[in-house]
NUDOVEX-696827 format. One record per atom (N, C-alpha, C, O): x, y, z. Coordinates in pm, whole numbers, plus 50000, padded with zeros to 5 digits. Example, Ala and Ser with C-alpha at 12.3 -4.5 7.8 and 13.67 -1.06 7.14 Angstrom:
BEGIN
(site (51319; 49431; 50780)) (site (51230; 49550; 50780)) (site (51320; 49670; 50780)) (site (51424; 49668; 50846)) (site (51285; 49775; 50708)) (site (51367; 49894; 50714)) (site (51290; 50003; 50787)) (site (51341; 50114; 50804)) 
END
This chain:
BEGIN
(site (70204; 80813; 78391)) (site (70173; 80805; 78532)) (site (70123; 80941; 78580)) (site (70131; 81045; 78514)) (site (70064; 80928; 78721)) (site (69970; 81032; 78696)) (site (70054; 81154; 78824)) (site (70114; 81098; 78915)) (site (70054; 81301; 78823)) (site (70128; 81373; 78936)) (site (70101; 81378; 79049)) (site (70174; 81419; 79139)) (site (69926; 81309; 79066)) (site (69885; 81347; 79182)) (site (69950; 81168; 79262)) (site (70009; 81067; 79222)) (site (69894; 81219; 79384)) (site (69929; 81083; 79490)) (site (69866; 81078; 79574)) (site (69857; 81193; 79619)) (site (69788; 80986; 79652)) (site (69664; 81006; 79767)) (site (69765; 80913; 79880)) (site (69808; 80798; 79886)) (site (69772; 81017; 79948)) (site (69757; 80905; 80165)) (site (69684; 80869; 80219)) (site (69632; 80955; 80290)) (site (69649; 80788; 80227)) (site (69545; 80738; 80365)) (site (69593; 80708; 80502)) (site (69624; 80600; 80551)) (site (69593; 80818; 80550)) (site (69608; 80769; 80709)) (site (69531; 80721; 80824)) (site (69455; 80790; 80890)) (site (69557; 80600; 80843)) (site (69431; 80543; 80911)) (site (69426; 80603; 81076)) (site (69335; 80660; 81137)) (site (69501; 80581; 81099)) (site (69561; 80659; 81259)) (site (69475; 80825; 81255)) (site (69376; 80835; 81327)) (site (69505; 80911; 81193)) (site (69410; 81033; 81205)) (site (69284; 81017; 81103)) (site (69209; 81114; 81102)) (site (69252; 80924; 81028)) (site (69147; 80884; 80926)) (site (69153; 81001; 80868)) (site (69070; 81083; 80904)) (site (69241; 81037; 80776)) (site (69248; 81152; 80676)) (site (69322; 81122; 80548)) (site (69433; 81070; 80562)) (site (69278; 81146; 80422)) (site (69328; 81131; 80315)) (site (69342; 81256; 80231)) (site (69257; 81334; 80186)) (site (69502; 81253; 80223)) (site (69566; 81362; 80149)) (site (69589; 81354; 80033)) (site (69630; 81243; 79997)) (site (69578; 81430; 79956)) (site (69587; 81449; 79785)) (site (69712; 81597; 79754)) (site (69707; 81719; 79770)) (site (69810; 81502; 79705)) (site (69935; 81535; 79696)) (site (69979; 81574; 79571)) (site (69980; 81469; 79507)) (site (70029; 81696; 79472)) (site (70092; 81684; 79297)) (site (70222; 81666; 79311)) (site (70265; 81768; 79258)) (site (70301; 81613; 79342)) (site (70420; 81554; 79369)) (site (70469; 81607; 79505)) (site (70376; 81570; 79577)) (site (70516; 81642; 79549)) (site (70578; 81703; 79702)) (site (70439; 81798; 79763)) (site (70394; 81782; 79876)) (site (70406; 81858; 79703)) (site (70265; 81961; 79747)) (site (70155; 81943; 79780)) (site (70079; 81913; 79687)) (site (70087; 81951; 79940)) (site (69947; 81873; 79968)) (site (69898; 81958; 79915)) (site (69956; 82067; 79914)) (site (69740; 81938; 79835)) (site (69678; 82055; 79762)) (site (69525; 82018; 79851)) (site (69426; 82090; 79835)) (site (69525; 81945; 79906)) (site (69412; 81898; 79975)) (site (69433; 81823; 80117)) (site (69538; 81773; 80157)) (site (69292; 81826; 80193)) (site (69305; 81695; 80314)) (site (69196; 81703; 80322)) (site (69138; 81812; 80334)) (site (69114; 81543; 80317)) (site (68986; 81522; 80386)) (site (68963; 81416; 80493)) (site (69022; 81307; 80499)) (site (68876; 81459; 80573)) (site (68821; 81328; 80697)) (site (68767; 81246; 80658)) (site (68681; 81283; 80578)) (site (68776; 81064; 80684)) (site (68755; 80965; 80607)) (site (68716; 80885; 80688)) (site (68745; 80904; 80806)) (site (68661; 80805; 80663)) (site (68639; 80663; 80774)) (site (68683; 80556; 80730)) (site (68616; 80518; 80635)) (site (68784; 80476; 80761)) (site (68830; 80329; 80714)) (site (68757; 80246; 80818)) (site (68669; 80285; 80894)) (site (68809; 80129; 80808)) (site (68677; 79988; 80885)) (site (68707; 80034; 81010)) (site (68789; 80109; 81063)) (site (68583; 79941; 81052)) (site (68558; 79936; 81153)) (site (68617; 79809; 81224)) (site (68603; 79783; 81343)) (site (68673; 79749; 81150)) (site (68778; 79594; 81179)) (site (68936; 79659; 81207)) (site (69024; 79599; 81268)) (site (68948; 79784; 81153)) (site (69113; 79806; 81177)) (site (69168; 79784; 81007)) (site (69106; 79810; 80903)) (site (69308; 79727; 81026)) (site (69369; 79732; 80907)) (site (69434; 79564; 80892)) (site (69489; 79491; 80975)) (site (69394; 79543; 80727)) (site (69437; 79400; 80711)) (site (69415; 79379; 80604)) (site (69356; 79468; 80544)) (site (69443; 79280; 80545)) (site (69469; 79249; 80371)) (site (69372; 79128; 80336)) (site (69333; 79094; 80224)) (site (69339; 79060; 80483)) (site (69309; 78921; 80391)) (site (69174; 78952; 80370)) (site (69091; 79022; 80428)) (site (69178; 78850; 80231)) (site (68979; 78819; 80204)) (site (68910; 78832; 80291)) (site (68940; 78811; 80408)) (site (68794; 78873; 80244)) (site (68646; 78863; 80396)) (site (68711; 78912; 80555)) (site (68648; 78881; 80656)) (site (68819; 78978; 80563)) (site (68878; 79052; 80671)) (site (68756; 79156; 80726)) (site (68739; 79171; 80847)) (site (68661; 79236; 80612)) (site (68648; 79347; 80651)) (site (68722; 79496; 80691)) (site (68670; 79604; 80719)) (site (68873; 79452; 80681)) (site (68961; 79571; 80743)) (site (69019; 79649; 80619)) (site (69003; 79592; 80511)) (site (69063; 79733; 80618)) (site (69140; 79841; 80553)) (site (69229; 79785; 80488)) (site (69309; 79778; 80581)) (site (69298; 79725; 80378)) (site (69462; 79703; 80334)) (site (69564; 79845; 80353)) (site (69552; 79961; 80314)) (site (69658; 79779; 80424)) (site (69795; 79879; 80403)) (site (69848; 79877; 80254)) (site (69790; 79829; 80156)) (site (69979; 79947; 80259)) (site (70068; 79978; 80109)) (site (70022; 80041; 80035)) (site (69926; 80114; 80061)) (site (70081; 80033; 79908)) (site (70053; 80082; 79821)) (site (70015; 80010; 79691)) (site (70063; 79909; 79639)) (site (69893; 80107; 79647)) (site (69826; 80092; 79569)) (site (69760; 80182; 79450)) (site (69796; 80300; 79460)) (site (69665; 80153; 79330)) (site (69671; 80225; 79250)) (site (69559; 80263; 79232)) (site (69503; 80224; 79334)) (site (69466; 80326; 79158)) (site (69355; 80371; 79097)) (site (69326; 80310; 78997)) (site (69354; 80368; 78892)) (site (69254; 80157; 78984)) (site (69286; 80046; 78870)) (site (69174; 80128; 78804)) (site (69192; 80141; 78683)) (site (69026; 80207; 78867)) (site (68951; 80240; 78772)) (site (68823; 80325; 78877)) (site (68792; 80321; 78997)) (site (68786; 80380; 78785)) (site (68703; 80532; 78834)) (site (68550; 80491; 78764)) (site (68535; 80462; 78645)) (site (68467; 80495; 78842)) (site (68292; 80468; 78864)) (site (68216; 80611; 78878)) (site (68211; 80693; 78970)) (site (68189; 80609; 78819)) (site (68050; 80695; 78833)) (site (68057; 80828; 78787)) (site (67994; 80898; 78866)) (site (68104; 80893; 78698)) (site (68151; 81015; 78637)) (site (68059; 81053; 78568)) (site (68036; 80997; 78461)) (site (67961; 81187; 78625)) (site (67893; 81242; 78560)) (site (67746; 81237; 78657)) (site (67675; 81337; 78659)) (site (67705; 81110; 78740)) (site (67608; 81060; 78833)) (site (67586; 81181; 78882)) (site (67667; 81273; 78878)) (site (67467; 81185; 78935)) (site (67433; 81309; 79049)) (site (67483; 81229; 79195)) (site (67475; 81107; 79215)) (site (67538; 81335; 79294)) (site (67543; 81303; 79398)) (site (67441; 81189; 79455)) (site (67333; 81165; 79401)) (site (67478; 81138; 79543)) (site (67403; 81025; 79595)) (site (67311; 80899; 79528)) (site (67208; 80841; 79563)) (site (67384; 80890; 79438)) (site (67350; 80789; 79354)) (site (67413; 80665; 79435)) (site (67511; 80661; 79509)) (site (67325; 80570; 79397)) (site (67341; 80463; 79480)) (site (67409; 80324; 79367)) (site (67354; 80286; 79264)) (site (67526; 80276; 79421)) (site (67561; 80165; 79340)) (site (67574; 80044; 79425)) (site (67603; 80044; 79545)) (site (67545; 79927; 79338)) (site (67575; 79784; 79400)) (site (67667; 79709; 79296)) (site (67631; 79693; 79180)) (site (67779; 79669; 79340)) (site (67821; 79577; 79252)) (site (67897; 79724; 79141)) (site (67896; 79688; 79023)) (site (67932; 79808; 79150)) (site (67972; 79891; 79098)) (site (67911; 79969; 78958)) (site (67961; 80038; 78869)) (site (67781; 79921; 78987)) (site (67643; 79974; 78876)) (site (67540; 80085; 78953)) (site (67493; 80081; 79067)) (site (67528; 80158; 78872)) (site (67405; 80246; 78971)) (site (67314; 80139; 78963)) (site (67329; 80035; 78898)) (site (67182; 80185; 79062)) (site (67111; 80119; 79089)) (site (66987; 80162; 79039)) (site (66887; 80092; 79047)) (site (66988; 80307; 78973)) (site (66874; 80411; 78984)) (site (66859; 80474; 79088)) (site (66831; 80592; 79069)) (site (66867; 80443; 79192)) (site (66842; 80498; 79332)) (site (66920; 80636; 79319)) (site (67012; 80660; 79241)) (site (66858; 80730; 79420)) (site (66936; 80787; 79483)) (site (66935; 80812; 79637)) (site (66830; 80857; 79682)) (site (67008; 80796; 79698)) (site (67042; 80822; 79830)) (site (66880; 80884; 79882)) (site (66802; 80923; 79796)) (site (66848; 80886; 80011)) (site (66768; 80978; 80100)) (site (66759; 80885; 80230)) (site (66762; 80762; 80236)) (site (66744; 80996; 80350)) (site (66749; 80925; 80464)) (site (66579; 80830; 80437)) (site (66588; 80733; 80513)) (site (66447; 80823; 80368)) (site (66355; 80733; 80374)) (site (66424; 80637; 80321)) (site (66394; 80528; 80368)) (site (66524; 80633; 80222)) (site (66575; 80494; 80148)) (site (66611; 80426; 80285)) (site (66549; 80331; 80334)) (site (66745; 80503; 80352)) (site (66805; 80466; 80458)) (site (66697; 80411; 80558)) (site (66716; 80300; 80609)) (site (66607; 80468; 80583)) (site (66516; 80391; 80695)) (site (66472; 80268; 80655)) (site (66467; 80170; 80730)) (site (66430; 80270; 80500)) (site (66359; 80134; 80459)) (site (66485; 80033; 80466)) (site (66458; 79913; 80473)) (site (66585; 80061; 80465)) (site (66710; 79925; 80456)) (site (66783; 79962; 80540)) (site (66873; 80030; 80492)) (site (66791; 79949; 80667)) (site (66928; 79999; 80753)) (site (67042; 79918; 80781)) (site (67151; 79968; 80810)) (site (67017; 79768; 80772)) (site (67125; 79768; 80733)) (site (67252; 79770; 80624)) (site (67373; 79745; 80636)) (site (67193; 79798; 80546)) (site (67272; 79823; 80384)) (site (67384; 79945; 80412)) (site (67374; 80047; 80480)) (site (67502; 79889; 80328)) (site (67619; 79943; 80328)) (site (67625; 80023; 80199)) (site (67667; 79978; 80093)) (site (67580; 80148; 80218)) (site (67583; 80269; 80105)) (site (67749; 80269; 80060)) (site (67854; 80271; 80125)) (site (67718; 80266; 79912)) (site (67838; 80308; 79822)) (site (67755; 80432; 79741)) (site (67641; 80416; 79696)) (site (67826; 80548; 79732)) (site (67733; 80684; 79731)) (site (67823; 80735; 79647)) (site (67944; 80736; 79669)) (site (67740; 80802; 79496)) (site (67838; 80892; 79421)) (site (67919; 80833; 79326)) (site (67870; 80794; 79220)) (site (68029; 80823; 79348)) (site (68118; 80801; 79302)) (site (68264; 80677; 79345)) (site (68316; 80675; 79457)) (site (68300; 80601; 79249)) (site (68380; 80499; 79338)) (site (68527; 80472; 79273)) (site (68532; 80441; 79153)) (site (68656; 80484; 79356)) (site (68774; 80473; 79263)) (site (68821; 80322; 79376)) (site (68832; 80290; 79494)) (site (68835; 80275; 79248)) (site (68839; 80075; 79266)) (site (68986; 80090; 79262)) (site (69049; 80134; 79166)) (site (69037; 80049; 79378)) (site (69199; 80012; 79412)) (site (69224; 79872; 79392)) (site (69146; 79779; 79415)) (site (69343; 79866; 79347)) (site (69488; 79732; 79299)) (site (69572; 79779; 79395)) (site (69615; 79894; 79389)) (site (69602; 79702; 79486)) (site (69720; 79650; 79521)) (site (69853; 79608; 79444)) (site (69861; 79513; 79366)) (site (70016; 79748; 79499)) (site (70077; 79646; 79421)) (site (70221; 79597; 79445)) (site (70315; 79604; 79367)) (site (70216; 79542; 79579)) (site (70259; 79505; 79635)) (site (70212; 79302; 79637)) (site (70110; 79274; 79698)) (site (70298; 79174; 79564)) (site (70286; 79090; 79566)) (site (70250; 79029; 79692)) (site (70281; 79104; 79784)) (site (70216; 78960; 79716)) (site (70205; 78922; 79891)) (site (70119; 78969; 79978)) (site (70059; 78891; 80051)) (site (70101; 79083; 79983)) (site (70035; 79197; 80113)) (site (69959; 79251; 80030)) (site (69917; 79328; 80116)) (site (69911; 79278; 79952)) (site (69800; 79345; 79908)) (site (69792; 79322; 79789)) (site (69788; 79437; 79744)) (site (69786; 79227; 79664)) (site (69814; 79174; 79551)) (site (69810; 79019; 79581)) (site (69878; 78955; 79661)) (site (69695; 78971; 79479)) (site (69725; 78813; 79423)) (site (69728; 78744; 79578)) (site (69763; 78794; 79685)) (site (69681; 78616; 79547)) (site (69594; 78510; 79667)) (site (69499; 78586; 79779)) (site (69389; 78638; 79759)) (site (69552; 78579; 79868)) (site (69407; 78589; 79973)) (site (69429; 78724; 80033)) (site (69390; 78744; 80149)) (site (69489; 78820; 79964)) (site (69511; 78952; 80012)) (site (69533; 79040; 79893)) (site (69603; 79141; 79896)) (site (69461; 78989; 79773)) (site (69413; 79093; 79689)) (site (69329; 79150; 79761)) (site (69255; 79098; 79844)) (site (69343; 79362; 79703)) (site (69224; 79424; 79731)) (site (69172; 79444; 79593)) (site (69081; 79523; 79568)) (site (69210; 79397; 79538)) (site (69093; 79449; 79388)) (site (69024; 79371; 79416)) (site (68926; 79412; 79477)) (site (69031; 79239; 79396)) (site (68964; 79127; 79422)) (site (68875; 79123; 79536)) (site (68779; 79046; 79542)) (site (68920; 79240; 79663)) (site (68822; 79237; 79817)) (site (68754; 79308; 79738)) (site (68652; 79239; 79734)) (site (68726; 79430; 79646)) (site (68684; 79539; 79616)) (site (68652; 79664; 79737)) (site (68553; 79707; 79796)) (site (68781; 79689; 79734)) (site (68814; 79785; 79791)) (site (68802; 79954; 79738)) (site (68864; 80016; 79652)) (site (68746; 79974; 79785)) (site (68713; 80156; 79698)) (site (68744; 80255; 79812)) (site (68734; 80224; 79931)) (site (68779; 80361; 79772)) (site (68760; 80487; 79816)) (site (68645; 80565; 79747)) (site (68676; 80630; 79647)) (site (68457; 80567; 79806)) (site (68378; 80623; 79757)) (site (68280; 80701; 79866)) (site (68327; 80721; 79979)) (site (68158; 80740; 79837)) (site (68127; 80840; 79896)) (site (67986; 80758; 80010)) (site (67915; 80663; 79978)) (site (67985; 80798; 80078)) (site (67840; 80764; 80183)) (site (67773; 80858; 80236)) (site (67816; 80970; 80210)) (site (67645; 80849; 80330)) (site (67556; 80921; 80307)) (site (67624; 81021; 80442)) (site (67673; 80998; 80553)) (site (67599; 81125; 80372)) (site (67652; 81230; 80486)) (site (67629; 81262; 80610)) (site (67691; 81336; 80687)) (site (67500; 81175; 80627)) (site (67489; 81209; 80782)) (site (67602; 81081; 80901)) (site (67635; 81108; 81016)) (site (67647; 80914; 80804)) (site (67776; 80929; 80884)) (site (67873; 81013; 80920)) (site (67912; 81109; 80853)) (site (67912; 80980; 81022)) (site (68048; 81039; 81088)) (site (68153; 81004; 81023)) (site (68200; 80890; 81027)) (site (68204; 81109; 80951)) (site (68365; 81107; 80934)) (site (68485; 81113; 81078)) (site (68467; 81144; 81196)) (site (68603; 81072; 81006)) (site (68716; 81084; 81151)) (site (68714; 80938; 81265)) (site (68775; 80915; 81370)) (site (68653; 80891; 81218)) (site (68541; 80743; 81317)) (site (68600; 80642; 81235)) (site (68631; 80694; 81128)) (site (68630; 80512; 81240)) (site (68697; 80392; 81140)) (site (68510; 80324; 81152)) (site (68455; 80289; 81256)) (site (68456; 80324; 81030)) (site (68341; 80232; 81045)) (site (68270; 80210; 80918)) (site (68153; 80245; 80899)) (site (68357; 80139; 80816)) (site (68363; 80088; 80710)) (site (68383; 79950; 80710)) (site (68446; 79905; 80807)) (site (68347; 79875; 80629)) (site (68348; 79730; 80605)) (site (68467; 79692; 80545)) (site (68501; 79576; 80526)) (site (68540; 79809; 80509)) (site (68709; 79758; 80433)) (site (68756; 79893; 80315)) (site (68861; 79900; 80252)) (site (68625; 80002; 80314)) (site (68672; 80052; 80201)) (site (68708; 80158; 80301)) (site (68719; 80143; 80422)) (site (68729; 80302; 80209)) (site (68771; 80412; 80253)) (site (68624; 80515; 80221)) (site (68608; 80556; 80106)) (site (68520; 80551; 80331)) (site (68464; 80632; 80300)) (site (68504; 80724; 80301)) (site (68604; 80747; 80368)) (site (68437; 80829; 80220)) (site (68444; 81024; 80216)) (site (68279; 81053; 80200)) (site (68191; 80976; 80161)) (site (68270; 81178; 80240)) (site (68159; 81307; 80184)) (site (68189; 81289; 80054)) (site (68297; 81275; 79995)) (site (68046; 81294; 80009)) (site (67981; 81299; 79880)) (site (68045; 81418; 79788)) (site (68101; 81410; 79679)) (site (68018; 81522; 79864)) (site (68154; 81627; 79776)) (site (68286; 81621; 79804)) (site (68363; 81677; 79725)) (site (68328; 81569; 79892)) (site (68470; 81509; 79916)) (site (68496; 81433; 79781)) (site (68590; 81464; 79709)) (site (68397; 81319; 79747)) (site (68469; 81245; 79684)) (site (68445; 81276; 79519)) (site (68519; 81233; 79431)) (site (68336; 81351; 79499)) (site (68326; 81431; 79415)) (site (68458; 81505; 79354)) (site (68479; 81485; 79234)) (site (68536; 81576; 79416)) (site (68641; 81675; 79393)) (site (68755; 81581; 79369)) (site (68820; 81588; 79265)) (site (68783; 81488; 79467)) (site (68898; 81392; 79440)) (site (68833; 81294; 79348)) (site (68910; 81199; 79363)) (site (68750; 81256; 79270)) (site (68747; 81199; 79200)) (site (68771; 81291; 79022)) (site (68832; 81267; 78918)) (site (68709; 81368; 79058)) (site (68756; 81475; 78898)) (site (68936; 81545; 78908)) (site (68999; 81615; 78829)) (site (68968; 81487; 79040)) (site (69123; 81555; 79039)) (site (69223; 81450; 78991)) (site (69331; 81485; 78945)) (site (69187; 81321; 79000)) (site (69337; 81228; 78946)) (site (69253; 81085; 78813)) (site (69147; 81053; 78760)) (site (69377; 81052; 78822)) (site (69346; 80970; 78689)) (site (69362; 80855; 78748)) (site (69412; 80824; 78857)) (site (69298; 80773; 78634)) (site (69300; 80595; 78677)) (site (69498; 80628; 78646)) (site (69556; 80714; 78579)) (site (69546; 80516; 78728)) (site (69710; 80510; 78741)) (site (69761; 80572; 78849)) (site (69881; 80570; 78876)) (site (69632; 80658; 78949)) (site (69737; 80735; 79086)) (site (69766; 80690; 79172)) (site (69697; 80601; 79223)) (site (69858; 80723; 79215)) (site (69946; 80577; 79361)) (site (69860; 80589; 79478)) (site (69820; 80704; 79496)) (site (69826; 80515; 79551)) (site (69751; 80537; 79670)) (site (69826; 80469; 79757)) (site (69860; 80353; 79730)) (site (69868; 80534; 79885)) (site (69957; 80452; 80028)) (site (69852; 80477; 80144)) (site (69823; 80587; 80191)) (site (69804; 80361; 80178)) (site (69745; 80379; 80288)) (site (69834; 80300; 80389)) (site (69883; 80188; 80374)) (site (69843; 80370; 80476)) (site (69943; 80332; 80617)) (site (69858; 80363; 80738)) (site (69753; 80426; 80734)) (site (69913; 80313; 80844)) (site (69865; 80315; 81020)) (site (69900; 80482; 81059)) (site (69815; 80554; 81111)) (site (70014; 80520; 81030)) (site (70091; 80607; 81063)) (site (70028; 80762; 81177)) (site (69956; 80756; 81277)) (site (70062; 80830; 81142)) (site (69997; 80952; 81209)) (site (70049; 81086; 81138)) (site (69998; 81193; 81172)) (site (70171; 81082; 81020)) (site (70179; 81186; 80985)) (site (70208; 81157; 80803)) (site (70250; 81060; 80741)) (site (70179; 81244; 80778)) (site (70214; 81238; 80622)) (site (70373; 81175; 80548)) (site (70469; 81251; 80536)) (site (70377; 81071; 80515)) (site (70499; 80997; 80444)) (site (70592; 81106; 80430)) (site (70701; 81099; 80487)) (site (70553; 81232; 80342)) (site (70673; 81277; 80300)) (site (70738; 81402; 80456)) (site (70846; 81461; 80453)) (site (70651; 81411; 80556)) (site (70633; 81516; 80642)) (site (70821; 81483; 80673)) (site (70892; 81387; 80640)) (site (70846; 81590; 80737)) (site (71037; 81629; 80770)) (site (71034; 81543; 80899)) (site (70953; 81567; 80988)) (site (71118; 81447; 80906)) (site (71169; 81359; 81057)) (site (71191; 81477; 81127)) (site (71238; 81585; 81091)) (site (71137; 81426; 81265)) (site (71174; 81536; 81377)) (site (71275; 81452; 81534)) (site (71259; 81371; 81626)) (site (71356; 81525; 81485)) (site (71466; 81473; 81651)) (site (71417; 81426; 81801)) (site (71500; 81399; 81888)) 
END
């Protein structure tokens, strides 16, 4: 199992990268634009916890463009972006989350492997800090760059509503 551990906090849209008790990182993220929810075709974010079932794109140049979790050849540029606007960029690099939690985020209509749910990269001129994703977890292209060469397929991922970091000290 792997030391590191990622948060997703949807409430401040920031995802922390943790080696057991120690944040070694924090980046600004965008989860949906639907809010947070588990079921199929929701569009929203899944809560709980979850894992790093598998890691895409290692080695790609930035802004490489994937569909279906294949490059495409493409790479990113705002003319691509003009010629297709409405297309939902998956950019870089992509770590494909399992749910594993039975019920709520695992198996029937609230698998996220099965939603294909990722934490991957989009084109940088979105706004981070903003919820306006179709269900995954965007980052910056070098955001997701760095957290993708930092943990291994097997790292726990908790994405929660919350507002402060799981392990942060209760305050009176």
């Amino acid at each position: 199992m792997s030391e590191h551990r990622i948060e997703v906090d949807v409430a401040s849209q920031r995802l922390r990268l943790y080696r057991s008790t120690e944040l070694l990182v924090e980046y600004a993220v965008s989860t949906a634009l639907k809010g947070v929810g588990e079921r199929r075709n929701s569009e929203c974010t899944p809560r709980g916890r979850h894992v790093v079932r598998a890691k895409i794109g290692a080695g790609m140049p930035a802004n490489t463009v994937f569909v279906a979790r294949r490059p495409t050849g493409e790479i990113y540029t705002p003319g691509l972006a003009a010629a297709e606007p409405g297309r939902d960029w998956i950019l870089t690099r992509i770590l494909w989350l399992s749910g594993l939690e039975v019920g709520r985020n695992r198996l029937g209509h609230v698998d996220t492997f099965r939603r294909f749910v990722y934490i991957h990269g989009c084109p940088n001129e979105l706004p981070m800090g903003i919820p306006l994703s179709h269900g995954c977890v965007r980052m910056r292209n070098s955001d997701v760059i760095a957290l993708f060469d930092a943990v291994e397929t097997g790292t726990r991922v908790l994405i929660q509503e919350g507002g402060e970091p799981a392990n942060a000290p209760h305050r009176s």
